[in-house]
Backbone as numpy.savetxt, mean C-alpha at the origin, in Angstrom:
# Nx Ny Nz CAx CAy CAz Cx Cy Cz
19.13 54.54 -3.66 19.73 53.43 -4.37 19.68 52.15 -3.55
20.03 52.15 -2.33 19.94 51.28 -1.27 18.80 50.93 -1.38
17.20 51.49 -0.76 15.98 50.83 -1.40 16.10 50.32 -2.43
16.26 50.40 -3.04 15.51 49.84 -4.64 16.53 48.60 -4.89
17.92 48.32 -4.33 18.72 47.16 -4.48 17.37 45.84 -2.82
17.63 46.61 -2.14 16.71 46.10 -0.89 15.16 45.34 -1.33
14.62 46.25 -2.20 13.42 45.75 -2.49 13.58 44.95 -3.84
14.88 44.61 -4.67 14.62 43.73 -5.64 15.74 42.40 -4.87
16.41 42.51 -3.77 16.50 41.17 -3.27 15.89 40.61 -2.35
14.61 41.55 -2.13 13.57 40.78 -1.39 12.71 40.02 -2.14
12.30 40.45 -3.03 11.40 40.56 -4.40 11.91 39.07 -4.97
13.51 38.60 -5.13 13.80 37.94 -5.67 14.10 36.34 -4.59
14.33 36.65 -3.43 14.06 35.90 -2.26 12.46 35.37 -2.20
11.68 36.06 -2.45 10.25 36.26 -2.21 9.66 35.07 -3.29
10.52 35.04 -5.00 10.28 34.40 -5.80 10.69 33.21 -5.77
11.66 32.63 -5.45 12.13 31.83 -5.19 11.51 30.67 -3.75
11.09 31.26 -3.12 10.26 30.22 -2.34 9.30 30.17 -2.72
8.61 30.98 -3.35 7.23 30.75 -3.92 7.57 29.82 -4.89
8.44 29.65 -5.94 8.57 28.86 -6.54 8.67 27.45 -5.93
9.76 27.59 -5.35 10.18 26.51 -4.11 8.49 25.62 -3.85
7.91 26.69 -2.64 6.90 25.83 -2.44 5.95 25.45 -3.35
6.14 25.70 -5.36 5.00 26.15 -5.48 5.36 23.98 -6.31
6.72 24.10 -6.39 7.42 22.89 -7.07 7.23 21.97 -5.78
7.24 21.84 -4.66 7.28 20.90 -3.07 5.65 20.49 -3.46
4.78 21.15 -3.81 3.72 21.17 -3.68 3.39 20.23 -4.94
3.41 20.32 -5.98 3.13 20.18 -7.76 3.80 18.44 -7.32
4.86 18.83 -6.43 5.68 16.94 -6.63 4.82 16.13 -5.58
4.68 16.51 -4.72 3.63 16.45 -3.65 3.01 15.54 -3.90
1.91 15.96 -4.98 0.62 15.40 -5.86 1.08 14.43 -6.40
2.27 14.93 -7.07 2.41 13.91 -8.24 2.41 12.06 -7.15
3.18 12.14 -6.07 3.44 10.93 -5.47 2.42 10.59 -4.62
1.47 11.28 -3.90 -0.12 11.46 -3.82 -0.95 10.27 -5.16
-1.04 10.81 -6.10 -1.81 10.12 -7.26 -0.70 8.10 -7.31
0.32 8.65 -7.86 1.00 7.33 -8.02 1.37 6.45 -6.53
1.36 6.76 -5.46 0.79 6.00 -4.48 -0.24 5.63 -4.61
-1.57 6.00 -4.61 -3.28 5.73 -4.95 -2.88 4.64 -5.58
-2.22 4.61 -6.57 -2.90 3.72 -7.83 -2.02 2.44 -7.72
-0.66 2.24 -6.92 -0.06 1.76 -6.30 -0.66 0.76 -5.52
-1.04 1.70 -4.47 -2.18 0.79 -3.83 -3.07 0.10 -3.72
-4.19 0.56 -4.91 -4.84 -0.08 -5.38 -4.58 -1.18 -6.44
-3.65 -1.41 -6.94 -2.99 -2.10 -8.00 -2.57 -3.36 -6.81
-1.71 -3.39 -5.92 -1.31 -4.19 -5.27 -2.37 -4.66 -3.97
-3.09 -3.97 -4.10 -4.36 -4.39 -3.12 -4.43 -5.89 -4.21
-5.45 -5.36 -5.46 -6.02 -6.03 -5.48 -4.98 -7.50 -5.88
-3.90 -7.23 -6.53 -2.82 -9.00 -6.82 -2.78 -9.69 -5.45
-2.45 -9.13 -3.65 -2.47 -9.63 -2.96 -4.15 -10.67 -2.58
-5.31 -9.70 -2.73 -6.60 -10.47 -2.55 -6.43 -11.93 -3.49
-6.24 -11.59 -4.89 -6.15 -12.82 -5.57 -5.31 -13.72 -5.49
-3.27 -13.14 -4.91 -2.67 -14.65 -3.97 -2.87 -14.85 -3.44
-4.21 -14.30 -2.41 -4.45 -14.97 -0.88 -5.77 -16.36 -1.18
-6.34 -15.13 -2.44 -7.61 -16.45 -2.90 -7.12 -17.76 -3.39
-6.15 -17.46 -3.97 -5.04 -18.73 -4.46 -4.24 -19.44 -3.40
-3.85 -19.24 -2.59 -3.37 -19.70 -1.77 -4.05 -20.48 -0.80
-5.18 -19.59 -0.30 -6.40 -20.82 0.08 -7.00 -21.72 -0.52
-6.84 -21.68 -1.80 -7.45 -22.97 -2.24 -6.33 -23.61 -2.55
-5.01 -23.88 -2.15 -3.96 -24.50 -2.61 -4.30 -25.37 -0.91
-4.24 -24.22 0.49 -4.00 -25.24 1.64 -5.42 -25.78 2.08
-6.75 -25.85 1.11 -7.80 -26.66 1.08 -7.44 -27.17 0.31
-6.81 -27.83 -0.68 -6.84 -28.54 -1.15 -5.92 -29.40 -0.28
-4.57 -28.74 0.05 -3.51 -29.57 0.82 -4.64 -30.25 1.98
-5.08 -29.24 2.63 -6.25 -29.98 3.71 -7.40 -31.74 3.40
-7.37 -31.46 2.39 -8.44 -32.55 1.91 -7.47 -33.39 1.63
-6.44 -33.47 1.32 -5.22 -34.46 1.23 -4.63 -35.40 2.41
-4.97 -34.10 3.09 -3.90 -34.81 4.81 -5.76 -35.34 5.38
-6.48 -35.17 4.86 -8.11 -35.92 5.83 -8.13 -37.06 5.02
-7.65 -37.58 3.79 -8.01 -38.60 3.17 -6.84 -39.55 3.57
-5.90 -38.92 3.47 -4.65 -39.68 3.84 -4.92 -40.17 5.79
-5.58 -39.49 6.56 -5.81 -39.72 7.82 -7.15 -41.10 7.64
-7.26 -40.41 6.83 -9.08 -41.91 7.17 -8.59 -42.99 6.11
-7.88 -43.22 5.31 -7.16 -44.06 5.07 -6.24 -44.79 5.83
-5.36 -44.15 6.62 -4.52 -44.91 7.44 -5.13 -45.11 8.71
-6.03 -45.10 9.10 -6.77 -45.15 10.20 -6.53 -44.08 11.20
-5.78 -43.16 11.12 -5.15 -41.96 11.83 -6.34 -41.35 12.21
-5.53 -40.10 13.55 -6.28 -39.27 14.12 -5.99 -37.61 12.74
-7.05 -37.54 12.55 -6.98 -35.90 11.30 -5.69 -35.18 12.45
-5.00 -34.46 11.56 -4.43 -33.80 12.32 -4.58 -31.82 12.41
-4.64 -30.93 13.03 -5.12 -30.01 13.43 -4.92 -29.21 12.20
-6.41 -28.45 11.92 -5.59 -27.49 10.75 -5.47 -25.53 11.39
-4.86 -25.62 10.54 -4.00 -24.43 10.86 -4.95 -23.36 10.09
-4.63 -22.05 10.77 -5.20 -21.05 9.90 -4.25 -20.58 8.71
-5.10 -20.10 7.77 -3.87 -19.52 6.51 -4.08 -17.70 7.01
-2.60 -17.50 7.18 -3.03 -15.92 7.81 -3.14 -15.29 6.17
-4.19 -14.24 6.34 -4.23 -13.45 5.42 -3.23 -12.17 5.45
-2.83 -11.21 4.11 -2.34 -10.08 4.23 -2.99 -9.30 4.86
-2.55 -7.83 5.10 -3.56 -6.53 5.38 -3.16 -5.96 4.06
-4.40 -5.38 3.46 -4.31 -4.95 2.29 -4.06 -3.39 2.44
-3.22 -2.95 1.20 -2.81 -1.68 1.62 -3.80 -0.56 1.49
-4.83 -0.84 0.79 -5.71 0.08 0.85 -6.29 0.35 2.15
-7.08 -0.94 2.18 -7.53 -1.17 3.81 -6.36 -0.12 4.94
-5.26 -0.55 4.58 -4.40 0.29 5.85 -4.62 1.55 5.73
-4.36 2.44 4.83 -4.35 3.58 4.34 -5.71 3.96 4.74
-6.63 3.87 4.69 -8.19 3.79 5.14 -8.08 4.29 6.39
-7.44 3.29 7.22 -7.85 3.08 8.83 -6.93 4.13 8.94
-5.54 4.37 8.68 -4.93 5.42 9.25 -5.43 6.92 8.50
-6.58 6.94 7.94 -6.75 8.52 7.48 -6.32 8.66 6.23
-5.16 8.16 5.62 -5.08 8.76 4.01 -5.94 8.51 3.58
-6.28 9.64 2.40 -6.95 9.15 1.61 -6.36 8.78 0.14
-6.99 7.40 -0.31 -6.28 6.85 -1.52 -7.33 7.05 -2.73
């Protein structure tokens, strides 16, 4: 009697992590896929505010050179526009794959 209680709360221990890992695993994916697409989604809006944004401080740039050779001024230094790191790109370099 002892066996047979022994081998159905092993049996039922046994099911239960299998389940366990089988659900850790199934959710796993699921945030796997919706990261990917995440990433790629916000990759690409950052490329296009950065493309926007540079042509906002070339334009600001051509403003402050006309305004300099107009007033007889020295141009004054231009600055770099830092770009983002895009998240794909990151994900790349560190090994995930997206």
């Amino acid at each position: 009697m002892h066996e047979n209680l022994n081998w159905q709360l092993v049996s039922e221990i046994g099911g239960v992590a299998s389940v366990v890992a089988w659900l850790t695993w199934w959710i796993g994916e699921q945030f796997r896929k919706n990261r990917e697409v995440f990433y790629r989604v916000m990759s690409l809006h950052n490329r296009e505010d950065d493309d926007r944004f540079e042509e906002l401080s070339n334009d600001i740039w051509r403003i402050h050179l006309r305004n300099a050779m107009r007033d007889g001024a020295e141009p004054p230094q231009r600055k770099a526009m830092p770009r983002r790191r895009y998240l794909t790109e990151d994900a790349q370099q560190r090994g995930v794959q997206t």
